[in-house]
C-alpha positions in Angstrom: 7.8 0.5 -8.6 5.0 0.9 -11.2 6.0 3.9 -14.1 3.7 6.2 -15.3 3.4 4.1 -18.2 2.3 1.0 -16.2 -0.5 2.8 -14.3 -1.8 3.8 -17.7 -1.3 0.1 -19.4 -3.1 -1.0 -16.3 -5.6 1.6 -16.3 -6.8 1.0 -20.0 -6.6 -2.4 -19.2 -9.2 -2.0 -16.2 -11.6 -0.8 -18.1 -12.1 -3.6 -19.7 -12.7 -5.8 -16.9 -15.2 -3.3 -15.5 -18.9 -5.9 -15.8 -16.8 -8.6 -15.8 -15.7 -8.9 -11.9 -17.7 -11.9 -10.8 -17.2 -13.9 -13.8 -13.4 -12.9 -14.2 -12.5 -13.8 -10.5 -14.6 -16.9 -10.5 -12.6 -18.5 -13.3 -9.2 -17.2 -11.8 -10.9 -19.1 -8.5 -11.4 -22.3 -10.2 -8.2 -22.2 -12.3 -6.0 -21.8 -9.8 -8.0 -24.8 -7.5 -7.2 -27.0 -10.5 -3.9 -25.7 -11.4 -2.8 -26.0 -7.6 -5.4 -28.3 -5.7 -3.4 -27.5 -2.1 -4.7 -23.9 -2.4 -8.4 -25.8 -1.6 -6.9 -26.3 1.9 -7.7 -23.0 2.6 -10.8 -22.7 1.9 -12.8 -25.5 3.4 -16.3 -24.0 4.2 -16.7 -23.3 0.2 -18.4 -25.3 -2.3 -15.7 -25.4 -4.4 -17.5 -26.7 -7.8 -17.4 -25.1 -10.6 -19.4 -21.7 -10.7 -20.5 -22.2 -7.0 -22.2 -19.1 -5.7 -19.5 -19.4 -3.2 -16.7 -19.5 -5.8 -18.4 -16.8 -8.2 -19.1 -14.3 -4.9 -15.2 -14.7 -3.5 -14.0 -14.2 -6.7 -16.2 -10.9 -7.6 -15.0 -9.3 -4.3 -10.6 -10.3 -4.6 -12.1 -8.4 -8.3 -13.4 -5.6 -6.8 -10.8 -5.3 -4.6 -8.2 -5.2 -7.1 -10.3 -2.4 -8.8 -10.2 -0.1 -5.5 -6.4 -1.0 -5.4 -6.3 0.2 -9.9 -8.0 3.6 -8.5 -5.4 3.8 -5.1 -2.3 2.7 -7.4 -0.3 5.3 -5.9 -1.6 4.6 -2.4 -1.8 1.1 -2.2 -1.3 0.4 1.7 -4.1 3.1 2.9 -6.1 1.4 -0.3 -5.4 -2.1 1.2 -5.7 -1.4 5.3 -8.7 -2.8 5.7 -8.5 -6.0 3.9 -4.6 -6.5 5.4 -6.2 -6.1 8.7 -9.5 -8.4 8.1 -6.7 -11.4 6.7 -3.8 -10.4 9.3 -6.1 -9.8 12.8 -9.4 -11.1 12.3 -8.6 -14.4 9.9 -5.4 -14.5 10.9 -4.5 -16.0 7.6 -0.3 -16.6 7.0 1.0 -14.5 4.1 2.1 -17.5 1.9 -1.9 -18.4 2.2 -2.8 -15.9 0.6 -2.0 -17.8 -2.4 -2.1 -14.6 -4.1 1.3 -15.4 -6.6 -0.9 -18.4 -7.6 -4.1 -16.5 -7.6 -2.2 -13.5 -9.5 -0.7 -15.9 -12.2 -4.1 -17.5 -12.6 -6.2 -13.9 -12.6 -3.3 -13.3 -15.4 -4.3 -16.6 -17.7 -8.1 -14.8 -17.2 -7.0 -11.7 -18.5 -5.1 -13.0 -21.2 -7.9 -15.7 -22.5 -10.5 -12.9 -22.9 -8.6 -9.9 -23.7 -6.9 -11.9 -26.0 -4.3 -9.1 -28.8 -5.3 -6.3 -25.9 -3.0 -8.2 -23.5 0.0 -7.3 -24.7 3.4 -8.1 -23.3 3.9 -5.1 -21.9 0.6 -4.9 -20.0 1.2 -8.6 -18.9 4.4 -7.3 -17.7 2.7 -4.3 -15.8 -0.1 -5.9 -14.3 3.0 -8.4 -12.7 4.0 -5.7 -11.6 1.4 -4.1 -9.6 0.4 -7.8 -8.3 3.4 -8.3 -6.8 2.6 -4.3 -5.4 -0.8 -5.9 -3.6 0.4 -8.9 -2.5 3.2 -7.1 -0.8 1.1 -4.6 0.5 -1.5 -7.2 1.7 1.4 -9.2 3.8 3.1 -5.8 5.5 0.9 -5.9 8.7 2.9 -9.4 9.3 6.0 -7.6 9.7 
């Protein structure tokens, strides 16, 4: 699915967000709670104001785990095991609430506000790419 060429856009790309995790996957966080209030269901136990320690904690680990999924891009599912097992056995959380299209289209906005001429079509186009990857890889222990 992803090219050579896509796994070094998204690579390069990476490296920028490296330092950035908590802060980066907060805002995604509160953007896509604003964006699509429903996806708030989900989360009821959270103080969901903006830069909660809640909100700014979540978002630095779906961050980091994106990162270990950047350095596992041609191994995604042994990459991903444990955190499909945690949301498919132990949460038992339904694919679709994952909300991860909305999360990834939000993470996106993130990426494109503060890496501004670095985020370039193509990487926008890659990183779509190997979101839709995750989130499939995420939902296969519900098949």
């Amino acid at each position: 699915m992803l090219t050579a060429e896509d796994k070094k856009l998204i690579q390069a790309i990476w490296e920028k967000v490296q330092g950035h995790q908590e802060d980066f996957g907060a805002e995604a966080l509160q953007r896509m709670f604003i964006t699509y209030p429903q996806t708030k269901t989900y989360f009821p136990h959270f103080d969901l104001s903006c830069g909660s320690d809640q909100i700014r904690g979540h978002g630095k680990k779906v961050v980091n785990a994106l990162g270990n999924a950047v350095k596992s891009m041609d191994n995604l599912s042994q990459a991903l095991s444990e955190l499909s097992n945690l949301h498919a056995y132990n949460l038992r959380v339904d694919p679709p609430c994952f909300a991860l299209q909305l999360l990834s289209q939000c993470f996106q906005v993130v990426l494109a506000v503060h890496l501004g001429k670095d985020y370039t079509p193509e990487v926008h186009c890659a990183f779509d790419k190997f979101l839709s990857a995750v989130a499939a890889v995420l939902a296969e222990k519900y098949r």
